[in-house]
Structure formats: structure tokens, C-alpha cells
N, C-alpha and C positions, 0 to 999 in steps of 0.2 A: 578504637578504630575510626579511619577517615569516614564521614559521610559520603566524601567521596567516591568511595566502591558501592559499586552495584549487588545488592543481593538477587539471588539467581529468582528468590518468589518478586522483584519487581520491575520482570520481563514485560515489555507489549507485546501485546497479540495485533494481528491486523486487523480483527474488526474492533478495537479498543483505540485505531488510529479515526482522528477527526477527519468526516467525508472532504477532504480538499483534496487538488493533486498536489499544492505542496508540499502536506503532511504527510501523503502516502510515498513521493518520492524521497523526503526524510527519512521515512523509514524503511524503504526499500535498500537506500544508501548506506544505514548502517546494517541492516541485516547482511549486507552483503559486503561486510568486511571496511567500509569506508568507501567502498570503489563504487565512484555516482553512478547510478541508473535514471535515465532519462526514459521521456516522451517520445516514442516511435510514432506513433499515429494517435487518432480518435475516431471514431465510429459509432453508428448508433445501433443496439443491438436488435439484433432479427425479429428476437423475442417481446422487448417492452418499451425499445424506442430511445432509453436511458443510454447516456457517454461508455464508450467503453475504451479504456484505456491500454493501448498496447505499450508494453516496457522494456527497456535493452534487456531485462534480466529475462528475457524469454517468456512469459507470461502476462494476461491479461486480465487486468481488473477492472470492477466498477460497483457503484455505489447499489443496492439494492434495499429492496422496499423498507427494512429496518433503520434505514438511513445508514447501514454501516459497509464496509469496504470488503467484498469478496471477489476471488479468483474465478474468471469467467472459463468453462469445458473448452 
């Protein structure tokens, strides 16, 4: 079999993507069927002062204290 194909155990996860916004809109882009998700806004959160990322796909992320990429409430 091709190298080519993806096995299903080597999925990313979103905190497995590198804290950049290019990385996180890479994979937002492919999660989402190929259809590019962009940069709506940036903001600094209420809570800790850190980017927060608003994205066409309806949801907003940002890096937290693990250094890793999570879904902002």
C-alpha cells in the first residue's frame, strides 16, 4: 500500500498543532474539508491578557499556558 494514505491512528489533534496562527489555520483548512478558514479578528482575552483568535469557522482559539492551541467558551 501507498505511503501515501493516511491511517485513521495518524490523525492531529488541535493541541498536537504548533502555537502559530499559520499552523492552526492549516489545520483548520483541512479539517474543514479544504475550504480556507481565516482570521476574523484578534483580541486579548478578559481572563489572561493572551491573543485570541476569532475564525470564519465560527470559533475562537488561543494559545494557553501549555503552550498548546485550545477552543476559547
Amino acid at each position: 500500500m501507498s505511503s501515501a494514505f493516511v491511517r485513521d491512528d495518524d490523525e492531529q489533534w488541535l493541541h498536537d498543532i504548533a502555537p502559530t496562527i499559520g499552523a492552526l489555520i492549516n489545520y483548520l483548512t483541512c479539517e474543514n474539508n479544504d475550504i480556507r478558514v481565516y482570521e476574523k479578528s484578534v483580541y486579548p482575552s478578559p481572563k489572561t491578557g493572551k491573543p485570541v483568535f476569532e475564525m470564519s469557522n465560527g470559533f475562537s482559539y488561543m494559545v494557553d499556558h501549555n503552550n498548546q492551541w485550545t477552543i476559547v467558551d
